[in-house]
BADRENZA-897820 format. One record per residue (C-alpha): residue number from 0; residue in three letters; x, y, z; chain. Coordinates in pm, 1 decimal, m for minus. Layout:
BEGIN
{NUM, ALA, {X, Y, Z}, A} ...
This chain:
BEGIN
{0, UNK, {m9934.9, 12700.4, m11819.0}, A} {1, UNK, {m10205.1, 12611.3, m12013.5}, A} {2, UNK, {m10184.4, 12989.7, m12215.1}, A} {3, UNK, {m9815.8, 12910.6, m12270.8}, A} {4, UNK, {m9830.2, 12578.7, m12424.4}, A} {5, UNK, {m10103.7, 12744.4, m12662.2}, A} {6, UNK, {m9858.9, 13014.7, m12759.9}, A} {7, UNK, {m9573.7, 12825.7, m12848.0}, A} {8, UNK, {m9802.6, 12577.1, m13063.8}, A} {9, UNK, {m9870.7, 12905.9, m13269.5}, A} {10, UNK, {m9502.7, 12890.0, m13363.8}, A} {11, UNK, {m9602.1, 12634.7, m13630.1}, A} {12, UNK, {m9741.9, 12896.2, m13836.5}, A} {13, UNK, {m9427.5, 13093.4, m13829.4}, A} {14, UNK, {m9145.2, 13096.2, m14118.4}, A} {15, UNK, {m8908.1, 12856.7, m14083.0}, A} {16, UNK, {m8607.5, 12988.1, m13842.2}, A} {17, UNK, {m8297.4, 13026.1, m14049.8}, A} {18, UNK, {m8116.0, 13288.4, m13902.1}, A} {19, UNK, {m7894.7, 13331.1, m13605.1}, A} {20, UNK, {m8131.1, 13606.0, m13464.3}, A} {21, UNK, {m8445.2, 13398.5, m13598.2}, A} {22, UNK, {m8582.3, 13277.6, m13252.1}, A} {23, UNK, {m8494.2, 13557.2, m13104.9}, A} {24, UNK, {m8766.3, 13764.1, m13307.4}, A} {25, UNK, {m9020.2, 13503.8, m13254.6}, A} {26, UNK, {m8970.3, 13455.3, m12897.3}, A} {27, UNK, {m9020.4, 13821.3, m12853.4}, A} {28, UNK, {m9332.4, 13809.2, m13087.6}, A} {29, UNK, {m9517.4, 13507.3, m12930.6}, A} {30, UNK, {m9454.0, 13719.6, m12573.2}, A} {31, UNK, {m9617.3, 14016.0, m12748.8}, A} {32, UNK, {m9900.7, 13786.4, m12841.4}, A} {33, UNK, {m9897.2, 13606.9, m12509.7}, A} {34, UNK, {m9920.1, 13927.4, m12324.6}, A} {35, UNK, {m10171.4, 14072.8, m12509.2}, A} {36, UNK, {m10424.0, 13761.6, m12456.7}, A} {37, UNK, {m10344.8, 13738.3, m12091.0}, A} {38, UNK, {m10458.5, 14077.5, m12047.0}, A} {39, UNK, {m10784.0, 14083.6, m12305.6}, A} {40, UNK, {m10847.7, 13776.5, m12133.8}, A} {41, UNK, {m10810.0, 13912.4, m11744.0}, A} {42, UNK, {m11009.8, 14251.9, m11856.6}, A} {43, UNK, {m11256.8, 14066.5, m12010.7}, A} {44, UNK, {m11354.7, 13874.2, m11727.4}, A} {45, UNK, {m11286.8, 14120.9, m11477.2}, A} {46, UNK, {m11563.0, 14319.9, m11692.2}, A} {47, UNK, {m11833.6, 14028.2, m11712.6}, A} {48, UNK, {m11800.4, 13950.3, m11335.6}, A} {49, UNK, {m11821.1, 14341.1, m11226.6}, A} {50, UNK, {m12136.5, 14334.7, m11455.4}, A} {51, UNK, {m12313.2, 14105.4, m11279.4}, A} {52, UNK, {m12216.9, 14152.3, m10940.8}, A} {53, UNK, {m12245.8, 14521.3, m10927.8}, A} {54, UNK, {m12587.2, 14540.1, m11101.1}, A} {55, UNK, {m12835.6, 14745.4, m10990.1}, A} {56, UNK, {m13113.3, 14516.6, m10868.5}, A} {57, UNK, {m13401.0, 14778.1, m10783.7}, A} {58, UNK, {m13468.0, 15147.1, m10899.6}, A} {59, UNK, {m13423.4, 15255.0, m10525.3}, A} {60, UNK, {m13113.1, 15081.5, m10462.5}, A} {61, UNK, {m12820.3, 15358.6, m10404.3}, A} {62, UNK, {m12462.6, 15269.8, m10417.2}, A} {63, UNK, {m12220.5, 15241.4, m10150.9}, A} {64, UNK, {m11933.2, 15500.4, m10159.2}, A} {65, UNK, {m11605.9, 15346.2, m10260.5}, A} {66, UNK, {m11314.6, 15472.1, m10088.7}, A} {67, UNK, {m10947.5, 15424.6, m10356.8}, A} {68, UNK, {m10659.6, 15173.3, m10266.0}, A} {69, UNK, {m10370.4, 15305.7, m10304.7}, A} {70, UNK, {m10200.9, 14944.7, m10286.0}, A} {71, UNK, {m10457.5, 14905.3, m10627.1}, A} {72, UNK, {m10395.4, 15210.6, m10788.6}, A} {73, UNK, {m9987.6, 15137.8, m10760.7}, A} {74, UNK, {m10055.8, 14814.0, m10874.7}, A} {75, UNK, {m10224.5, 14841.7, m11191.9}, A} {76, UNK, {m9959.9, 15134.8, m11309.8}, A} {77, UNK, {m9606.8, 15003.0, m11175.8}, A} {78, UNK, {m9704.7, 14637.7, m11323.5}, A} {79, UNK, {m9799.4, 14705.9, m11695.2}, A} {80, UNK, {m9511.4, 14991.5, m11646.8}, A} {81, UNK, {m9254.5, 14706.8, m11618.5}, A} {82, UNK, {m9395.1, 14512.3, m11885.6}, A} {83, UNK, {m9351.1, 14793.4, m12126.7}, A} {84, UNK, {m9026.1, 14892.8, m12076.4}, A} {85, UNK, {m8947.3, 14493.2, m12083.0}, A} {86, UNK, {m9092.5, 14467.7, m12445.2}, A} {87, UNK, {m8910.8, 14743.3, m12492.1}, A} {88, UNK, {m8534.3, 14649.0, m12386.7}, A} {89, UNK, {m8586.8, 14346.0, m12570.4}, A} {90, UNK, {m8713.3, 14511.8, m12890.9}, A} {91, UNK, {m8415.4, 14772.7, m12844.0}, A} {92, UNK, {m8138.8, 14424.6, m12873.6}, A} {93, UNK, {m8268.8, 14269.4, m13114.1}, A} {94, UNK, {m8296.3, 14638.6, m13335.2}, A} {95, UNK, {m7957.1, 14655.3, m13221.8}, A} {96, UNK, {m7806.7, 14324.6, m13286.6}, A} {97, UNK, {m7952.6, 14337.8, m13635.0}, A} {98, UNK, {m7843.0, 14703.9, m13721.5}, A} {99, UNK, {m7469.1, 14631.5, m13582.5}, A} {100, UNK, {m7272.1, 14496.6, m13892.1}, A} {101, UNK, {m7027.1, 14304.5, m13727.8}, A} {102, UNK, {m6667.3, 14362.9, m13919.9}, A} {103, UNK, {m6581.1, 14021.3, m14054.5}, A} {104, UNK, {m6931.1, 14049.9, m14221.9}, A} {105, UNK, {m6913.3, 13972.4, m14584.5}, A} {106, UNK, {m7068.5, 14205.4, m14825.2}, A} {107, UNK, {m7335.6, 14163.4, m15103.5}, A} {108, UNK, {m7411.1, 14414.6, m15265.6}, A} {109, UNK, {m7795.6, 14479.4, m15402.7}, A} {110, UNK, {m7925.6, 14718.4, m15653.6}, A} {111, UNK, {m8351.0, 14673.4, m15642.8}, A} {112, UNK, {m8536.2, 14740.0, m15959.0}, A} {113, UNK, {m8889.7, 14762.4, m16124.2}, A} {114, UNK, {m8928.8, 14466.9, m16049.6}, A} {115, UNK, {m8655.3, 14264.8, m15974.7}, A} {116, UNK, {m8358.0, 14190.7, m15710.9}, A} {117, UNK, {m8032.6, 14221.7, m15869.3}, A} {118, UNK, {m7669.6, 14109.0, m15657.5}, A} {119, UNK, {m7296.4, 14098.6, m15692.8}, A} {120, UNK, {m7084.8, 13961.2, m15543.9}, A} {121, UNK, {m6727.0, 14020.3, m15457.9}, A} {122, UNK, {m6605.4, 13774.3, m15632.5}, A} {123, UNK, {m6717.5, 13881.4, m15930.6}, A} {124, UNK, {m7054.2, 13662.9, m15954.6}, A} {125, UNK, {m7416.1, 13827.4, m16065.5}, A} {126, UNK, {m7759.2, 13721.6, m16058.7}, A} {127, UNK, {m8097.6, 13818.8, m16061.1}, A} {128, UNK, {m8378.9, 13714.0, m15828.6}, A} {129, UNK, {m8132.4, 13425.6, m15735.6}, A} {130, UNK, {m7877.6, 13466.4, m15438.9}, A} {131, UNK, {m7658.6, 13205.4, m15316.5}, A} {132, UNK, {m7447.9, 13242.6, m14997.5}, A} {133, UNK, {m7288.8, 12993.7, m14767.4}, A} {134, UNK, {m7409.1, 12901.5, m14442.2}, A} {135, UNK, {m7288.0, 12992.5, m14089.6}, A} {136, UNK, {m7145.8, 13294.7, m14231.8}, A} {137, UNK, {m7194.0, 13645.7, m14184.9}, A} {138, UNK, {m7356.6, 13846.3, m14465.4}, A} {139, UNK, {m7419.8, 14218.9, m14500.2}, A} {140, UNK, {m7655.7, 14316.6, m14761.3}, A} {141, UNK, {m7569.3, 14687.9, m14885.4}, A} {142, UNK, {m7854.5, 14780.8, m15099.1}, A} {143, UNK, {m7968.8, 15035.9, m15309.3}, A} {144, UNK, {m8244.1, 15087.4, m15564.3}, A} {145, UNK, {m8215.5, 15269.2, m15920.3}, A} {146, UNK, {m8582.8, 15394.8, m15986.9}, A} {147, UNK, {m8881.8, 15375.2, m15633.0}, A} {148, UNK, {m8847.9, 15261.2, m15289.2}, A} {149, UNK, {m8864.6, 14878.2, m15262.1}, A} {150, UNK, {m8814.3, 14684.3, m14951.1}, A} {151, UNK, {m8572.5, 14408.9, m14898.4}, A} {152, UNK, {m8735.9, 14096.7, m14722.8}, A} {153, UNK, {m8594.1, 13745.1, m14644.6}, A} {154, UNK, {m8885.4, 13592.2, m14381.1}, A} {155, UNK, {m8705.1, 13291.9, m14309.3}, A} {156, UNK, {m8385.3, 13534.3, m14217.3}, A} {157, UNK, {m8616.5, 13788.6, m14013.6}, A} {158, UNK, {m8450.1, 14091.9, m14208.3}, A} {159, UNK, {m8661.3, 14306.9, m14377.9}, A} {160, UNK, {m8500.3, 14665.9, m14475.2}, A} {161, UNK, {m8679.5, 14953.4, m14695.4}, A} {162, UNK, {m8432.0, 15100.2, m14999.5}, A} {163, UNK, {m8459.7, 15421.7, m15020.4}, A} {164, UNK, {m8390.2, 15652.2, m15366.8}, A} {165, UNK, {m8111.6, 15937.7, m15269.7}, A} {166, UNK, {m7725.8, 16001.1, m15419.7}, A} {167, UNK, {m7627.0, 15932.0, m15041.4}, A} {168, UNK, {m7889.9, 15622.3, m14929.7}, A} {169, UNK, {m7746.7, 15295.0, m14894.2}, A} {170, UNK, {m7906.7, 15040.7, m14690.7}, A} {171, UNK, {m7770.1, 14791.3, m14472.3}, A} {172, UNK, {m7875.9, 14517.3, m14277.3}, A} {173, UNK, {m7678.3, 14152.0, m14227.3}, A} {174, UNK, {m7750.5, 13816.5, m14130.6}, A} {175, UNK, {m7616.7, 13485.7, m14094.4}, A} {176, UNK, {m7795.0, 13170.1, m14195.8}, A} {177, UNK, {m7800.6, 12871.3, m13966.3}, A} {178, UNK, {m7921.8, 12589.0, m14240.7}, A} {179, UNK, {m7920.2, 12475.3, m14592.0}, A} {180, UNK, {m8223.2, 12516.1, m14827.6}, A} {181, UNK, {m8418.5, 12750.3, m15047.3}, A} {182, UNK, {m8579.2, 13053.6, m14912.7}, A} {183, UNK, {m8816.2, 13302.0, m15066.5}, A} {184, UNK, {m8724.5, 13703.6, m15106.2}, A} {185, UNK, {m8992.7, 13933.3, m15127.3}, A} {186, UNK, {m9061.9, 14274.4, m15187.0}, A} {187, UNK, {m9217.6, 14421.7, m14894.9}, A} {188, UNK, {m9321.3, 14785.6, m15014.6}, A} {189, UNK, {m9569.4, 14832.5, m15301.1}, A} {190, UNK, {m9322.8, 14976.9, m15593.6}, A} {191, UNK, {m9550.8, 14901.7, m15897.7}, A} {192, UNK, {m9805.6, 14759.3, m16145.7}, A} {193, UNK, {m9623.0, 14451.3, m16106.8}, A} {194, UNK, {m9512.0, 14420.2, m15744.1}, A} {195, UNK, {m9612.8, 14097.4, m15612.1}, A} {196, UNK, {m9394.3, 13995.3, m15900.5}, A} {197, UNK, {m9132.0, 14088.1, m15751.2}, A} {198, UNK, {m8991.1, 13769.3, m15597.6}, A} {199, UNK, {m8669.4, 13583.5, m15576.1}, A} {200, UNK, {m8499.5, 13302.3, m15402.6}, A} {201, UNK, {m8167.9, 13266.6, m15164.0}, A} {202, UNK, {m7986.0, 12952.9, m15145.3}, A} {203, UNK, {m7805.4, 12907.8, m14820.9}, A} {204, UNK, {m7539.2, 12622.9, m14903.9}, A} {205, UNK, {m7262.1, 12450.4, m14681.0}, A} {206, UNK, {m6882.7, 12602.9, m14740.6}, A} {207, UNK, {m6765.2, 12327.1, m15015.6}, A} {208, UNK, {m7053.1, 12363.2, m15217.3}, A} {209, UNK, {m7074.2, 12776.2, m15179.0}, A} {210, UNK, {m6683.1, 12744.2, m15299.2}, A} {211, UNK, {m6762.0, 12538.2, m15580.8}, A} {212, UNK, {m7024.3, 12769.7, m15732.1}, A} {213, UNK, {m6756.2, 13084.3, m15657.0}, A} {214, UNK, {m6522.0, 12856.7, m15907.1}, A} {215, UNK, {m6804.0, 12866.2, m16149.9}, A} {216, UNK, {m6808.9, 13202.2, m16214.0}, A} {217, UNK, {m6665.7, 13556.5, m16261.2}, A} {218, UNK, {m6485.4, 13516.3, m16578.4}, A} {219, UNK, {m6421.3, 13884.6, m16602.4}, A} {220, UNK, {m6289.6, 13935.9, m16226.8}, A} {221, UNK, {m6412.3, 14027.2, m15899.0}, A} {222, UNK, {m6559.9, 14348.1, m15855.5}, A} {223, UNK, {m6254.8, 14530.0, m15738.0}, A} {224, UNK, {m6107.6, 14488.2, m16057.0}, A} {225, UNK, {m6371.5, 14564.8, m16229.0}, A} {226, UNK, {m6424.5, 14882.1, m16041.1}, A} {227, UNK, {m6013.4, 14929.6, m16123.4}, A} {228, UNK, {m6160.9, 14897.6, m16489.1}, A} {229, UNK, {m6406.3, 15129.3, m16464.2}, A} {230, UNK, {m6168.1, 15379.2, m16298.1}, A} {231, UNK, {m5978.3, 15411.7, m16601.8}, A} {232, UNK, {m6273.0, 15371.1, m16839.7}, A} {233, UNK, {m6380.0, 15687.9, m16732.3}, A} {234, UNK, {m6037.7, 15884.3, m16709.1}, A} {235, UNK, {m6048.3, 15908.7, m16341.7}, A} {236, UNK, {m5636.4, 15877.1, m16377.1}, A} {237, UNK, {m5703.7, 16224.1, m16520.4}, A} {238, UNK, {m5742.0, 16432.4, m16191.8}, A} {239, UNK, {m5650.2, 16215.4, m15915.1}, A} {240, UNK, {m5303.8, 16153.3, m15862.9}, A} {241, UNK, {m5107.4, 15886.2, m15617.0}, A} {242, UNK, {m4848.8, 16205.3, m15471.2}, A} {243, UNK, {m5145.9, 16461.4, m15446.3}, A} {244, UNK, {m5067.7, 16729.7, m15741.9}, A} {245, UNK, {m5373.6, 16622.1, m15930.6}, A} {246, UNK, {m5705.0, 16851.5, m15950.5}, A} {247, UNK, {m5895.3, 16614.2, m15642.3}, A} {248, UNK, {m5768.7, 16481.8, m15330.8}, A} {249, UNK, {m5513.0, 16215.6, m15265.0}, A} {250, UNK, {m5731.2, 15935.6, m15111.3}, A} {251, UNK, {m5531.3, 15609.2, m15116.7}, A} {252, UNK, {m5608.2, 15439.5, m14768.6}, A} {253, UNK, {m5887.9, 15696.8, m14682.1}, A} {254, UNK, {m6204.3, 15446.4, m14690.4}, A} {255, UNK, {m6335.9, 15394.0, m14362.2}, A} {256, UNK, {m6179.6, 15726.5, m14240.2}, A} {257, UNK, {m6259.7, 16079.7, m14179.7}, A} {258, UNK, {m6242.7, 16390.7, m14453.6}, A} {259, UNK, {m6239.8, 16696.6, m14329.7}, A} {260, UNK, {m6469.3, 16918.2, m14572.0}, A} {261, UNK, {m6527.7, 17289.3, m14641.5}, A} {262, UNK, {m6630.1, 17489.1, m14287.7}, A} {263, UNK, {m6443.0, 17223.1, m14044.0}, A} {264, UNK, {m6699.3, 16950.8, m14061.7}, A} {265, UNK, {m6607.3, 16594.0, m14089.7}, A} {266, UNK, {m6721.4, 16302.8, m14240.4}, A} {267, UNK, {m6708.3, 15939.9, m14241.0}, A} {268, UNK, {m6542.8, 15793.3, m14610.7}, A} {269, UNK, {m6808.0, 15490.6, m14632.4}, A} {270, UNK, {m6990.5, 15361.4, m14918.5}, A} {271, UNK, {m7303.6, 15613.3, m14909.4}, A} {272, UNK, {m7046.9, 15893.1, m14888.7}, A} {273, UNK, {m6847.0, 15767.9, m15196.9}, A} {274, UNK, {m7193.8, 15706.8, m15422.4}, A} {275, UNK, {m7292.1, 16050.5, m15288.3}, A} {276, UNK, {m7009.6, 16189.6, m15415.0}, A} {277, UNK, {m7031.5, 16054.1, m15750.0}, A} {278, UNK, {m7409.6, 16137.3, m15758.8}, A} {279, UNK, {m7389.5, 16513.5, m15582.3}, A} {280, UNK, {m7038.3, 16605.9, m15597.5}, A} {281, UNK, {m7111.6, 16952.7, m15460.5}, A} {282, UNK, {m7314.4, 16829.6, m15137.6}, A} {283, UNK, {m6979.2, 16771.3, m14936.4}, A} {284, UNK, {m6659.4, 16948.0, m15084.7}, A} {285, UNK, {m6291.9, 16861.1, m14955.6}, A} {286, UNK, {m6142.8, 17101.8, m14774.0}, A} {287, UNK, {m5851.7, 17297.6, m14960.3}, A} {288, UNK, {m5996.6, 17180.8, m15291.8}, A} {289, UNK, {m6222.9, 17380.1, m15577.9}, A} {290, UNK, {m6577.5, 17237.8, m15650.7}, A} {291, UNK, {m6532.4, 17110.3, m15991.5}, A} {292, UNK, {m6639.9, 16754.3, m15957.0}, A} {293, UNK, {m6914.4, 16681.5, m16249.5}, A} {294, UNK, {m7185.0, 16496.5, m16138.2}, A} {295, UNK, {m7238.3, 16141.1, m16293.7}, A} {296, UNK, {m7598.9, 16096.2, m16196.3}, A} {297, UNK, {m7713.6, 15884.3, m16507.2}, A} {298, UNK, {m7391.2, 15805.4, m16631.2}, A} {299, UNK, {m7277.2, 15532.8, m16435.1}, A} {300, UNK, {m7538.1, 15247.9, m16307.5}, A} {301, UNK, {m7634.2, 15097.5, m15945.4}, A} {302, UNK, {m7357.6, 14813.2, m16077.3}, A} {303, UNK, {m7100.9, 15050.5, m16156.8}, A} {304, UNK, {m7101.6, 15241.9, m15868.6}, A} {305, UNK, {m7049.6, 14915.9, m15650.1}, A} {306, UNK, {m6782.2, 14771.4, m15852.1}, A} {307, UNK, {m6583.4, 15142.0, m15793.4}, A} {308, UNK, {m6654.0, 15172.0, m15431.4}, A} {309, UNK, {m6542.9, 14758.5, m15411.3}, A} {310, UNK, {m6221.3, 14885.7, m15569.2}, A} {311, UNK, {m6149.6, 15226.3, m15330.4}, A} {312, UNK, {m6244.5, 14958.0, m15024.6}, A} {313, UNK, {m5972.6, 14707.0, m15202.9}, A} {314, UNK, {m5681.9, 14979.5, m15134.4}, A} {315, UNK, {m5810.1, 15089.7, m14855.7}, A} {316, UNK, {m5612.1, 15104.6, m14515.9}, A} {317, UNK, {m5573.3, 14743.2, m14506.8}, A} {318, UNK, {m5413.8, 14770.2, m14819.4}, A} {319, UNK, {m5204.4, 15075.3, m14797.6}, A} {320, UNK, {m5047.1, 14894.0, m14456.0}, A} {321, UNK, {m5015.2, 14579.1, m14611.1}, A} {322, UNK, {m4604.6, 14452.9, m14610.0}, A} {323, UNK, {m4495.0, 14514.7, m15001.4}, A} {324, UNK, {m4729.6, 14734.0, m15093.0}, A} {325, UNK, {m4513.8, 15018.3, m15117.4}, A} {326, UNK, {m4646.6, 15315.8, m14923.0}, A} {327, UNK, {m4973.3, 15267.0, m15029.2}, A} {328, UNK, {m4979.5, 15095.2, m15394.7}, A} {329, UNK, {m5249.4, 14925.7, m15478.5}, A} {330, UNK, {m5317.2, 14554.9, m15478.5}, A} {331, UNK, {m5559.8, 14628.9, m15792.4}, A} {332, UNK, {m5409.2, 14838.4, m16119.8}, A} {333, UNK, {m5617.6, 15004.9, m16378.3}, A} {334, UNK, {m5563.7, 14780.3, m16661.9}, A} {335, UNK, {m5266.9, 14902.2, m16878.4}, A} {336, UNK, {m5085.4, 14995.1, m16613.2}, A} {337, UNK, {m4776.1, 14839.6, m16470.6}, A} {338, UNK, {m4889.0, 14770.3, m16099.7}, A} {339, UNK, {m4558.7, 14866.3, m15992.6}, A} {340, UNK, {m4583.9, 15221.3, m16135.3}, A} {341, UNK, {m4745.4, 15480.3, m16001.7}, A} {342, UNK, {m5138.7, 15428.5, m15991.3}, A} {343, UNK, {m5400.2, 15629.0, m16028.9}, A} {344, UNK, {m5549.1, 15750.7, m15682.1}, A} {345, UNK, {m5907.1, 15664.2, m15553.5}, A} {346, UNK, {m6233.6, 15889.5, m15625.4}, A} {347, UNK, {m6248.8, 16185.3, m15442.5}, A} {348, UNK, {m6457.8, 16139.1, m15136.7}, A} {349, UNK, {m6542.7, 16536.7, m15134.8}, A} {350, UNK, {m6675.3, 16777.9, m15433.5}, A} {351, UNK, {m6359.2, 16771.9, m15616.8}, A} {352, UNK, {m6381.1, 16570.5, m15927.1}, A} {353, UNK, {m6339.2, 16212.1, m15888.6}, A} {354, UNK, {m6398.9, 16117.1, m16225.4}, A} {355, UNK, {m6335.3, 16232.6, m16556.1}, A} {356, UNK, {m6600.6, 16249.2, m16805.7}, A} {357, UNK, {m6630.1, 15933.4, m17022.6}, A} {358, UNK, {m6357.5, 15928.5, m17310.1}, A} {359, UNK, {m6146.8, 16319.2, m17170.2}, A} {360, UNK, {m5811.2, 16246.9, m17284.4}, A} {361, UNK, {m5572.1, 16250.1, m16957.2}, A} {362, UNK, {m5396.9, 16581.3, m16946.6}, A} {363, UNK, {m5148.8, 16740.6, m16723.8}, A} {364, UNK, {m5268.2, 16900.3, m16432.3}, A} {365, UNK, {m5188.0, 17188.9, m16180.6}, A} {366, UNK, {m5106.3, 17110.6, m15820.8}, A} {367, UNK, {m5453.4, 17182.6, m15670.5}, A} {368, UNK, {m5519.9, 17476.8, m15369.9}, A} {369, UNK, {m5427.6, 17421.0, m15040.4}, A} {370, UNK, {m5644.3, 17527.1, m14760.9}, A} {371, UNK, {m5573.8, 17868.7, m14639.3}, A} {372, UNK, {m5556.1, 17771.4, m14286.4}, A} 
């Protein structure tokens, strides 16, 4: 009883809890720490009072023979056993809670850089080293960096998630705040001369006043349309066309399903497949289609590359099912571009070319190759 109270009064020295999953994490810790006391406190003594007891008390004094017990033997294995695989289970949920992104999750997207923490949201709204979000809300952070590894670390949240450098490494982890206030973000892997600077600050605030600082903001659109934008900025209407006769697949309504590639494999359209295929078009080519995607590694930023795969998710299936939106259209033109016309399609999600170079004049294409199956 007494060991118990102690633990929990160690809680003080914890982060504040501000996360759904929060106590959760703690309460495993402090058993962790609890444990471990109880037994360096149990061999300990067991030690000290075997010491003296046992001693030898004359040079001629021989031992007794000690016969084993079984009933001890089983004892001291099956116990600590249980406790392990205990710690374990409950490790294993919480991993699991935390890397499930629940699907009415709302996404923020991070790019991390020497040395700052840079975020977008859907809307439209940027900062740097500042996040706001609203509370009671689910968030998913999709993060990925532009130069070293950094780690992404919110104490008060109990998230911490490493950003790894790669054309196909996004990183995802969510949570959902439980109260108001200002909490620190840290960098939690050394990335640099100036590391420890590498700080920032969330600010969890109620609905009304997360909705008012939306209104604020995004003068130049959410980042759908700015990834419709960018889609025509860099002649992507070139090869990818709505009725599949362009140079690169058809992919209206394909994010979030599966592309069959080159050799039979398939593949899941999500966000690290898209930014790979940007990055290393020739990693994963589409079957029945030629490799001739450029790669645009250096030619469009962290930023960019959300803002396009915010618009492919924006006519999506949800939007190619939606009532009205004719077969498919999408809910988001390329500016100059009647939205009732036909629209340009989506990025390829394979090695055919999903964008044109910057400033290549649109130009007729030929239907492309179909698969010789």
């Amino acid at each position: 009883m007494m060991l118990g109270k102690f633990i929990l009064g160690m809680s003080w020295m914890l982060p504040e809890q501000a996360s759904t999953y929060a106590p959760e994490v703690d309460n495993l810790y402090l058993f962790l720490v609890g444990t471990t006391i109880f037994f360096t406190v149990l061999i300990s003594a067991a030690i000290l009072y075997f010491f003296v007891k046992f001693r030898r008390r004359s040079e001629s004094e021989v031992p007794r023979p000690v016969a084993g017990s079984m009933v001890l033997e089983t004892a001291w294995t099956v116990i600590p056993f249980f406790i392990s695989i205990g710690m374990f289970a409950w490790g294993a949920k919480i991993y699991l809670d935390q890397y499930t992104i629940p699907n009415d999750a709302q996404d923020i997207y991070v790019v991390a850089k020497q040395w700052m923490w840079k975020f977008q949201h859907p809307e439209g709204q940027r900062e740097i080293n500042e996040l706001h979000i609203p509370v009671g809300k689910k968030i998913r952070f999709v993060m990925a960096t532009e130069d070293v590894i950094h780690s992404f670390y919110i104490p008060a949240f109990r998230i911490k998630e490493d950003v790894v450098p790669g054309p196909n490494r996004y990183s995802t982890v969510w949570a959902e705040a439980t109260m108001t206030g200002t909490f620190h973000i840290f960098c939690a892997e050394y990335c640099g001369t100036s590391h420890s600077g590498m700080i920032g600050w969330v600010t969890v605030m109620d609905d009304k006043d997360y909705q008012a600082w939306l209104s604020g903001g995004a003068a130049q659109g959410s980042m759908a349309e700015r990834g419709a934008n960018l889609f025509q900025q860099f002649g992507c209407i070139t090869c990818h066309k709505s009725d599949g006769s362009g140079q690169c697949p058809k992919l209206e309504g394909k994010y979030g399903t599966m592309e069959t590639l080159q050799g039979g494999e398939k593949v899941l359209i999500d966000d690290s497949y898209i930014r790979e295929s940007i990055l290393s078009p020739l990693a994963k080519i589409v079957a029945g289609y030629q490799p001739i995607m450029p790669s645009f590694q250096g030619q469009a930023s962290e930023e960019q590359l959300q803002m396009l795969i915010a618009y492919i998710k924006s006519i999506g299936p949800a939007a190619a099912a939606a009532p009205g939106a004719g077969g498919g259209s999408s809910k988001i033109s390329p500016p100059g571009m009647n939205p009732a016309a036909q629209r340009p399609p989506i990025m390829s999600t394979g090695g055919a070319s999903m964008i044109a170079p910057v400033g290549q004049p649109a130009q007729p294409v030929q239907a492309p190759p179909q698969s010789q199956k």
